[in-house]
OpenMM code with the backbone's topology and positions (N, CA, C; nanometers):
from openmm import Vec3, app, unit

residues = "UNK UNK UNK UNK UNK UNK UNK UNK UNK UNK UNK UNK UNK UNK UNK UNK UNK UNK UNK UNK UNK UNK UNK UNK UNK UNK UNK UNK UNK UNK UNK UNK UNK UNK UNK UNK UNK UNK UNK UNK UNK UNK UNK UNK UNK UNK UNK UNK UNK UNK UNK UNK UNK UNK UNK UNK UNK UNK UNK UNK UNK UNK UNK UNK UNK UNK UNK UNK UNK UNK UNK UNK UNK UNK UNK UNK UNK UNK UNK UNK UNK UNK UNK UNK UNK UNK UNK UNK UNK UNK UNK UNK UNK UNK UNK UNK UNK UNK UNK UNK UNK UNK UNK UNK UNK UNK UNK UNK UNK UNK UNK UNK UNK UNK UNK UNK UNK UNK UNK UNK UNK UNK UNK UNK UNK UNK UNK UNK UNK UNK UNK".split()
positions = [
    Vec3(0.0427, -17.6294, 5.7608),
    Vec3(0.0398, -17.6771, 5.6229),
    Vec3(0.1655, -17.7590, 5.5958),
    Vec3(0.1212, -17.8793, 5.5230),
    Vec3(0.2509, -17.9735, 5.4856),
    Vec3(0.2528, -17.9473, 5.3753),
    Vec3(0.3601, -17.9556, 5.2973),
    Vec3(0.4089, -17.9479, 5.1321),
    Vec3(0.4614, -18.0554, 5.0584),
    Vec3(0.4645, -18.1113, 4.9659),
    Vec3(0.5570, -18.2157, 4.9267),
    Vec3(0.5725, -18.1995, 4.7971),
    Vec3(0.6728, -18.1834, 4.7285),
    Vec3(0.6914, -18.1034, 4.5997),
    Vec3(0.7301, -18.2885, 4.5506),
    Vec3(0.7182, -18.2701, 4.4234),
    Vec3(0.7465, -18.4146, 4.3190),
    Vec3(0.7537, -18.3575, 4.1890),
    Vec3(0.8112, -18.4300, 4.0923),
    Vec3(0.7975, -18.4326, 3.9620),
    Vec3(0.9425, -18.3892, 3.8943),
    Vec3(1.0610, -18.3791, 3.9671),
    Vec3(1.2004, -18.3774, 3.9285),
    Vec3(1.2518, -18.4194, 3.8473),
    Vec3(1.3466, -18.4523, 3.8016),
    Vec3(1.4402, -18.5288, 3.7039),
    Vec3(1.5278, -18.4445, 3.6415),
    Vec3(1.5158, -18.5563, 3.5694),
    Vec3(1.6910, -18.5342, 3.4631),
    Vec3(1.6517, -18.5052, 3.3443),
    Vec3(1.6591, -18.4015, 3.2568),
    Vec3(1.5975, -18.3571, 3.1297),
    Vec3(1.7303, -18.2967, 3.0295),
    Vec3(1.6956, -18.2850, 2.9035),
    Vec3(1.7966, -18.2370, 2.8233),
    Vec3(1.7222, -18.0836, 2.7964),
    Vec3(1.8673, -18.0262, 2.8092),
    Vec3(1.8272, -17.8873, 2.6919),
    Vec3(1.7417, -17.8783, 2.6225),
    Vec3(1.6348, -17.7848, 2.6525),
    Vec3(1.5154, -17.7513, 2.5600),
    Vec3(1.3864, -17.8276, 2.5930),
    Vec3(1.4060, -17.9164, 2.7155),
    Vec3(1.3129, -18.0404, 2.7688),
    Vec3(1.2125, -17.9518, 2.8116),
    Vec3(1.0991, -18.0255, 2.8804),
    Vec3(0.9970, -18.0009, 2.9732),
    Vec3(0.9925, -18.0890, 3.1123),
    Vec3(0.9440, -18.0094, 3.1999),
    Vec3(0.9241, -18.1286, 3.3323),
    Vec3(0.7997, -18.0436, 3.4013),
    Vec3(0.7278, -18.1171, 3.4667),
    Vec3(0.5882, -18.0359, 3.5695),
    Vec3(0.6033, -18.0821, 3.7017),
    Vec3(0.6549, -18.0011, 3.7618),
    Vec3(0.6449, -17.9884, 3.8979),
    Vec3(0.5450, -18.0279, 3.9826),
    Vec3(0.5002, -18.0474, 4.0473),
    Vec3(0.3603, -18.0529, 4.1318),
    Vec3(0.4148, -18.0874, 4.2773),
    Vec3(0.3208, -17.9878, 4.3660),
    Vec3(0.3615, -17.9845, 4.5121),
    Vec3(0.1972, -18.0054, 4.5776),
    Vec3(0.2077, -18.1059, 4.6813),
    Vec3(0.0662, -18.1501, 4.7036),
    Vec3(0.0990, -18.0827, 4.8645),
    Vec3(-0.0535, -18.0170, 4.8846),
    Vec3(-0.0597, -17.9697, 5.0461),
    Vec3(-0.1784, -18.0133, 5.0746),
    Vec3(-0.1449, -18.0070, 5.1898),
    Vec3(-0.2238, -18.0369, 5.3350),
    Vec3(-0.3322, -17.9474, 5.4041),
    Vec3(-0.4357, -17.9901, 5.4368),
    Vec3(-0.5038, -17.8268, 5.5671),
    Vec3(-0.5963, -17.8095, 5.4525),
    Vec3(-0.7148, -17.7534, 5.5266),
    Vec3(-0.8490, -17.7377, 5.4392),
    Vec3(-0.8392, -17.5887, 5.4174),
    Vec3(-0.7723, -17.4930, 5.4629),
    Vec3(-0.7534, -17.3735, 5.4106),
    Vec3(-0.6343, -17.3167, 5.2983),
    Vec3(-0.6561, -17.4088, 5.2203),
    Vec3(-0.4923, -17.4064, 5.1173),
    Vec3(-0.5478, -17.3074, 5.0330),
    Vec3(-0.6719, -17.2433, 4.9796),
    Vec3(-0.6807, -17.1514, 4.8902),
    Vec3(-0.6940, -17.0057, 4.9321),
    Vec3(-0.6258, -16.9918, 5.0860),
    Vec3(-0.6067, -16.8985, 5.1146),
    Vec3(-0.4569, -16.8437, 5.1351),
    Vec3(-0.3926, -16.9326, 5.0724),
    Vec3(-0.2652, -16.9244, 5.0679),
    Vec3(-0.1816, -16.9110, 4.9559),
    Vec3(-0.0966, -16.8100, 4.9234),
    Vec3(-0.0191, -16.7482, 4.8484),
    Vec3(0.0615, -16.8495, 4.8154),
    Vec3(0.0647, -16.9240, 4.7387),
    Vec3(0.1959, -17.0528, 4.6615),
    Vec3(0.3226, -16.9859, 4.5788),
    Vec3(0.4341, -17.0410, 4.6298),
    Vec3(0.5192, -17.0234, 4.5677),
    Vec3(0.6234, -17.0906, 4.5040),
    Vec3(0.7091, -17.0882, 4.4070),
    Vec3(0.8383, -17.1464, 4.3757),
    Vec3(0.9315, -17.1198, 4.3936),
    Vec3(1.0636, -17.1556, 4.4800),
    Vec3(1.2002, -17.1060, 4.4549),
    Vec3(1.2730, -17.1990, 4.4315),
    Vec3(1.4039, -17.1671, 4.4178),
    Vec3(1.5264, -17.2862, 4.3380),
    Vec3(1.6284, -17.2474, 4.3825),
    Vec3(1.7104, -17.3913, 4.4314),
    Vec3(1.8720, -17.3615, 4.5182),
    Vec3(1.9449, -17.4584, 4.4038),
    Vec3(2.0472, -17.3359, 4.3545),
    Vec3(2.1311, -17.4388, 4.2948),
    Vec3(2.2509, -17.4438, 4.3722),
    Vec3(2.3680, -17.5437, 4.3438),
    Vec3(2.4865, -17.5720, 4.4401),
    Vec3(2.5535, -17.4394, 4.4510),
    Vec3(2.5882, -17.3858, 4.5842),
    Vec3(2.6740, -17.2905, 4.6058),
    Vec3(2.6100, -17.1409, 4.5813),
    Vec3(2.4919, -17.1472, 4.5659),
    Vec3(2.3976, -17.0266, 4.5205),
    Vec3(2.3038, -17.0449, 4.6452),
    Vec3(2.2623, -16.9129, 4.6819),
    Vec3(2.1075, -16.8931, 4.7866),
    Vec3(2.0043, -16.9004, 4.6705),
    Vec3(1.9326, -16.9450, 4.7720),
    Vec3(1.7591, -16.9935, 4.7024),
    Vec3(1.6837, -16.8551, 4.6634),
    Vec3(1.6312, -16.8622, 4.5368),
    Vec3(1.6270, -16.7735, 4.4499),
    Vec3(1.4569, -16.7622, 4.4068),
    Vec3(1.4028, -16.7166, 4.3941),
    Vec3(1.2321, -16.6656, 4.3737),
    Vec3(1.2048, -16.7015, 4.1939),
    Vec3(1.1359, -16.8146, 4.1777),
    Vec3(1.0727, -16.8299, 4.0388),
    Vec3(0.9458, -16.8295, 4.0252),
    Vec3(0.8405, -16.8171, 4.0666),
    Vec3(0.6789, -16.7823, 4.0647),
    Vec3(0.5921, -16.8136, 4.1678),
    Vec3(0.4968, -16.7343, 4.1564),
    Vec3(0.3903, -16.7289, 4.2989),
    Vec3(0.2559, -16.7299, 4.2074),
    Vec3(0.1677, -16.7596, 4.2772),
    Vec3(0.0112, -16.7656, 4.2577),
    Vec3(-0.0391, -16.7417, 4.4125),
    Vec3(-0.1277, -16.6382, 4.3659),
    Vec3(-0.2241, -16.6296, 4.4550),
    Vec3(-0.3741, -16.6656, 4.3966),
    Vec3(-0.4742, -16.7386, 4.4855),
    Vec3(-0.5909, -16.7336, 4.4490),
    Vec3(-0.6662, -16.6388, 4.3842),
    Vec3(-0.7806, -16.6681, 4.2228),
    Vec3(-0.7959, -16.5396, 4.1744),
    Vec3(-0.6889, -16.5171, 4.0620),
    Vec3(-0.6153, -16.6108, 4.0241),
    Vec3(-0.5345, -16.6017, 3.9656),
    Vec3(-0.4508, -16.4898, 3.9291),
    Vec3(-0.3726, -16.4238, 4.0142),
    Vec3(-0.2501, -16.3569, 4.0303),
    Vec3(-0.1404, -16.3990, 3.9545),
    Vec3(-0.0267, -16.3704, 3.8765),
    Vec3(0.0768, -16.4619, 3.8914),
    Vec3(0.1890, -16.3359, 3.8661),
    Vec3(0.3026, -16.3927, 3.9016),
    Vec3(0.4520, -16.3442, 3.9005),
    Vec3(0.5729, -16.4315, 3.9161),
    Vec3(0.6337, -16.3743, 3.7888),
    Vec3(0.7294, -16.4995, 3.7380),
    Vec3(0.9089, -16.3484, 3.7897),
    Vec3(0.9758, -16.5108, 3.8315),
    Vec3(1.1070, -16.4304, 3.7705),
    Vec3(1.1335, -16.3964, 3.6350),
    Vec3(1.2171, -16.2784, 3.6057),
    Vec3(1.2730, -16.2178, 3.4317),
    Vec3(1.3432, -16.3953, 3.4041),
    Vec3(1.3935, -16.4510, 3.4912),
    Vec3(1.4621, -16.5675, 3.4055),
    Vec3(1.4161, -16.6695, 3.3752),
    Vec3(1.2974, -16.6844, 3.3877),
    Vec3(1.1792, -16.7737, 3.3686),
    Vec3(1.0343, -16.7668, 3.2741),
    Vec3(1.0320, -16.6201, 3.2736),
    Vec3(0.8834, -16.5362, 3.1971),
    Vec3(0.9128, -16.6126, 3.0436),
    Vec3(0.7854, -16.6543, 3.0348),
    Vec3(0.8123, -16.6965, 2.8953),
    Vec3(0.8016, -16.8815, 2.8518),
    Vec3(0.9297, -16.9347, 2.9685),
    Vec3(0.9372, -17.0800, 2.9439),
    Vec3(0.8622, -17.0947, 3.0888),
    Vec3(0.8253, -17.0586, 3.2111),
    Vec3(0.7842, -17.1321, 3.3294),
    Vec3(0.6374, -17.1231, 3.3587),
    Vec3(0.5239, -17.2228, 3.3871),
    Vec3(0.4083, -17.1327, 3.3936),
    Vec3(0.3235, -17.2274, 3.5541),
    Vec3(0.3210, -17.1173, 3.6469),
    Vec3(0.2471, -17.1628, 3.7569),
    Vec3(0.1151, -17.1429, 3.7427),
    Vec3(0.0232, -17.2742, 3.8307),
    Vec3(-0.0965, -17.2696, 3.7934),
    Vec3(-0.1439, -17.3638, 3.9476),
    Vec3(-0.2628, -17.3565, 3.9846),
    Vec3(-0.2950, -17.4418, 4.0918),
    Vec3(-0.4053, -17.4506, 4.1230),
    Vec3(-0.4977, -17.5688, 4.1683),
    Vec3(-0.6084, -17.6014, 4.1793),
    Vec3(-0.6500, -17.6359, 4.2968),
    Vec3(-0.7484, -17.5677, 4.3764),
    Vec3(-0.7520, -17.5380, 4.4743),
    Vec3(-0.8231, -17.6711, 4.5245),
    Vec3(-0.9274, -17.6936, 4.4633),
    Vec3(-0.9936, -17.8529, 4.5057),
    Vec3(-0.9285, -17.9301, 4.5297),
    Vec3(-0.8121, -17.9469, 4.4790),
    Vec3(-0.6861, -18.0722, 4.4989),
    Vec3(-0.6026, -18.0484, 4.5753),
    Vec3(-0.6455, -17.8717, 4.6151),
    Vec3(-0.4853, -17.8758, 4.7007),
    Vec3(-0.2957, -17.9109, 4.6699),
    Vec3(-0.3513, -17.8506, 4.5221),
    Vec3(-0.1974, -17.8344, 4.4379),
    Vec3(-0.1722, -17.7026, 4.3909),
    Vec3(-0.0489, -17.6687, 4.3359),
    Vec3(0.0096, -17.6296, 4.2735),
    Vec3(0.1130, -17.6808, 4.2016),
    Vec3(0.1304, -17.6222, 4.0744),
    Vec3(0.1933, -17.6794, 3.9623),
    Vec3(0.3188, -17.5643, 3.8993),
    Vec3(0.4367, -17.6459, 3.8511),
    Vec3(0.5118, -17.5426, 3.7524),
    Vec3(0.5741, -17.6523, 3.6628),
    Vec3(0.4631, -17.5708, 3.5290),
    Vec3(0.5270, -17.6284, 3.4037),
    Vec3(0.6801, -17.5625, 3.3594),
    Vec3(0.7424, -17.6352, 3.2950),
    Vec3(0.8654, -17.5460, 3.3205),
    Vec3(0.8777, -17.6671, 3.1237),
    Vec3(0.9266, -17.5680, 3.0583),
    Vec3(0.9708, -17.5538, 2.9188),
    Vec3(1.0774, -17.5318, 2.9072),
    Vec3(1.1478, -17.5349, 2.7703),
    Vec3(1.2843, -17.5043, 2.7050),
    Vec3(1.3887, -17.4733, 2.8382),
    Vec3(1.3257, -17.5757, 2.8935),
    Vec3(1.4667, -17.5964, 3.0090),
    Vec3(1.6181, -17.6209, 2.9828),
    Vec3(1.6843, -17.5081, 3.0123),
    Vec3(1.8048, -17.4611, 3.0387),
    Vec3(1.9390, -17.5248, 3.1846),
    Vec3(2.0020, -17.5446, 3.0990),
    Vec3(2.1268, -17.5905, 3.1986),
    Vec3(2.1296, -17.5204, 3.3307),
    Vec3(2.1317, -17.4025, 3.3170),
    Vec3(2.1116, -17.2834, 3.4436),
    Vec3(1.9794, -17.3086, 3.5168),
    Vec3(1.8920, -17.3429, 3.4453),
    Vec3(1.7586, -17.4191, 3.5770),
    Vec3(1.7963, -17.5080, 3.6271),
    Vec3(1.8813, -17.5862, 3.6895),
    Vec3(1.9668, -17.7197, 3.7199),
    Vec3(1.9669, -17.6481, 3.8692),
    Vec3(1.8751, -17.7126, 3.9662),
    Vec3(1.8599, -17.6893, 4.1212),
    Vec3(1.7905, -17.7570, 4.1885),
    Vec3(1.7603, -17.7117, 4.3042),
    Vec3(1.6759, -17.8335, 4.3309),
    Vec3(1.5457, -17.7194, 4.4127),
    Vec3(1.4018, -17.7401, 4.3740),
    Vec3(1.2985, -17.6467, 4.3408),
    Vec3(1.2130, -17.6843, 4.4629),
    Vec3(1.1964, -17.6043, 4.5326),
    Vec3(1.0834, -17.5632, 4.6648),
    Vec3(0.9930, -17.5163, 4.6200),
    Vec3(0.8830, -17.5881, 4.6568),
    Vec3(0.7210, -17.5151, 4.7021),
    Vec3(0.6854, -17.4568, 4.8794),
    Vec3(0.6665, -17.3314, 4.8148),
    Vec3(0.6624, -17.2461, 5.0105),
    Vec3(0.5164, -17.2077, 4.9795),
    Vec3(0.4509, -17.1987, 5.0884),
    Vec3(0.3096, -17.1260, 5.1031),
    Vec3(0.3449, -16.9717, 5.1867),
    Vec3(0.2170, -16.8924, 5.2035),
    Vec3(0.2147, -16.8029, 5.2271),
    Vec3(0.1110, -16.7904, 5.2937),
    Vec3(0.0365, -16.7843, 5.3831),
    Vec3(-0.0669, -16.6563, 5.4683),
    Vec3(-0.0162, -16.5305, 5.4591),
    Vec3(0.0863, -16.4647, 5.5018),
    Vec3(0.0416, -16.3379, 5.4967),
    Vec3(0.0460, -16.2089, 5.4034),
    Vec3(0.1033, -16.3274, 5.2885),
    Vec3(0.1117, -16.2650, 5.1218),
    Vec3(-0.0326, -16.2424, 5.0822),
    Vec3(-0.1391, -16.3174, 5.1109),
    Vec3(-0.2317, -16.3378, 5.1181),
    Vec3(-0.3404, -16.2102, 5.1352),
    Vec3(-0.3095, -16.1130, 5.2254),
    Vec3(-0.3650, -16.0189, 5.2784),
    Vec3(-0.2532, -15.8520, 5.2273),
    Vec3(-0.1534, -15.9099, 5.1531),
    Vec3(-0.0791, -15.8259, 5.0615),
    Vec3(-0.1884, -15.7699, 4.9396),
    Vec3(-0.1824, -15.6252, 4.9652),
    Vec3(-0.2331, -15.5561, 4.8247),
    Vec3(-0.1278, -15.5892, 4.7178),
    Vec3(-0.1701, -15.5594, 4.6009),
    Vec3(-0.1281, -15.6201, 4.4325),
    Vec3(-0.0012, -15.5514, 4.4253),
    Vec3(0.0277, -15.4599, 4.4666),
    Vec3(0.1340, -15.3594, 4.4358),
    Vec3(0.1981, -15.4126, 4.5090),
    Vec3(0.1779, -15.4567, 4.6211),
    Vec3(0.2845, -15.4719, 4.6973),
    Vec3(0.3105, -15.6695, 4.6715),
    Vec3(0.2245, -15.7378, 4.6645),
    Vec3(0.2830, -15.8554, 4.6261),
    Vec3(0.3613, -15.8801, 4.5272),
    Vec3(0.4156, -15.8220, 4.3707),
    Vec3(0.5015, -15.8480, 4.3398),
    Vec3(0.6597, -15.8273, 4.3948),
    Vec3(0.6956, -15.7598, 4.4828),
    Vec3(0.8331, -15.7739, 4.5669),
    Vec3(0.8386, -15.8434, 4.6451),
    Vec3(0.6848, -15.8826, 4.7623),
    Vec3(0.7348, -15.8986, 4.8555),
    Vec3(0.7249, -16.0533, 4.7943),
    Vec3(0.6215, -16.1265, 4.7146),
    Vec3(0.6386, -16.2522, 4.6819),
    Vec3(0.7924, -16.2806, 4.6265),
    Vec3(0.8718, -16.2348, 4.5920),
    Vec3(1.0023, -16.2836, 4.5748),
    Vec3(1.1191, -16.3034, 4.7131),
    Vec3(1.0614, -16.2646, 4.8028),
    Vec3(1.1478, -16.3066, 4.9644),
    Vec3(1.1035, -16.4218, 4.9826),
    Vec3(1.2007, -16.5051, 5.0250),
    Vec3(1.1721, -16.5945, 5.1038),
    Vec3(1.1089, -16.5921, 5.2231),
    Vec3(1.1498, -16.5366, 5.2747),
    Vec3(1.1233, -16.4309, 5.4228),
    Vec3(0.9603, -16.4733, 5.4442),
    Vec3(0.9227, -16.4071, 5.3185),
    Vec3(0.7421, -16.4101, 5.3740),
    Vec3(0.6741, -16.5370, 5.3460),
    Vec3(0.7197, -16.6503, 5.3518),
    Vec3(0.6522, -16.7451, 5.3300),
    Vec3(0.7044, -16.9108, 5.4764),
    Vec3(0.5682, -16.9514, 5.5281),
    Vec3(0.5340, -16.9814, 5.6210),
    Vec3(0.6112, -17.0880, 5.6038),
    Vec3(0.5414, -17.1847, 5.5385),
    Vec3(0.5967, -17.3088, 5.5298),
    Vec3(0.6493, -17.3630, 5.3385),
    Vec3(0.7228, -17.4606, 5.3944),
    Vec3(0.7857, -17.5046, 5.2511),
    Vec3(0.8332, -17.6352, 5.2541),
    Vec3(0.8114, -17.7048, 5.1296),
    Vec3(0.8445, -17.8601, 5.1184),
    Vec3(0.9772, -17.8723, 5.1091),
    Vec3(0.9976, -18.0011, 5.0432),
    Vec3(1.1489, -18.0713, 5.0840),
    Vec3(1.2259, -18.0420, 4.9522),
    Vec3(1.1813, -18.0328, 4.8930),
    Vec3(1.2541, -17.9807, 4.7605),
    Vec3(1.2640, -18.0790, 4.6384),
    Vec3(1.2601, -18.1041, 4.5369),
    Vec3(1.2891, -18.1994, 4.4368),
    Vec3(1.4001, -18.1545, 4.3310),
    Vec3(1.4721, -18.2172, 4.3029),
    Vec3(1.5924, -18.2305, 4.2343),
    Vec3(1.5389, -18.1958, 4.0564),
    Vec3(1.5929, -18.0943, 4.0052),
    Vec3(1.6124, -18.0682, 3.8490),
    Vec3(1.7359, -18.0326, 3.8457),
    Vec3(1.7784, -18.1418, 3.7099),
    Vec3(1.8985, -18.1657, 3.6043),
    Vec3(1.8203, -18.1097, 3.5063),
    Vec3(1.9290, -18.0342, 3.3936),
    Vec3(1.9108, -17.9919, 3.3040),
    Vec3(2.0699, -18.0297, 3.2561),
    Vec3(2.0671, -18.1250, 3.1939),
    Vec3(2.1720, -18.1435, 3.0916),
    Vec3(2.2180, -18.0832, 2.9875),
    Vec3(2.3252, -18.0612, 2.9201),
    Vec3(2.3460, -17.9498, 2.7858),
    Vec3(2.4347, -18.0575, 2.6487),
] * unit.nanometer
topology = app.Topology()
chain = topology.addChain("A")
for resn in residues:
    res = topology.addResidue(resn, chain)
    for name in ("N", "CA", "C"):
        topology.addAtom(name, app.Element.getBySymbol(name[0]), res)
């Protein structure tokens, strides 16, 4: 699976921006999608997953303003991201998953926050959040 995340920029306090990460491979709706975010001098950090069937799990620092969503015909996933905050200022990965995939419910909300369990991942796109 290839990834290619888009939709970055430079936004002010309180802005909006939509993410969108386009994949590859005719089996993409068997795959667990995710978001994480590296800001400078920080490890890459877990902001929402979708699984097919609509699953979802957000980080506490996101619930509220971030909302993942993805369409399997197109072979996307999406994160609307709202009342964007200076502290969202990173630069945001889309990772897939197979074997999150075959994770019972209980157990996908922890393990979807590792990086660890996810196969492949795009190049990343750049968010500014200005104050």
């Amino acid at each position: 699976v290839q990834l290619q995340a888009s939709g970055g920029g430079l936004v002010q306090t309180g802005g909006s921006l939509r993410l969108s990460c386009a994949a590859s491979g005719r089996t993409f709706r068997n795959y667990v999608m995710g978001w994480f975010r590296q800001a400078p001098g920080n490890e890459r950090e877990f902001v929402a997953t979708i699984k097919t069937g609509g699953y979802t799990y957000y980080a506490d620092s996101v619930k509220g303003r971030f909302t993942i969503s993805r369409e399997n015909a197109k072979n996307t996933v999406t994160l609307q991201m709202n009342m964007l905050k200076p502290e969202d200022t990173a630069v945001y990965y889309c990772a897939a998953s197979e074997k999150l995939s075959r994770a019972i419910i209980g157990a996908l909300s922890f393990r979807s926050r590792l990086a660890s369990e996810y196969d492949y991942w795009g190049q990343g796109t750049l968010v500014t959040v200005s104050s």
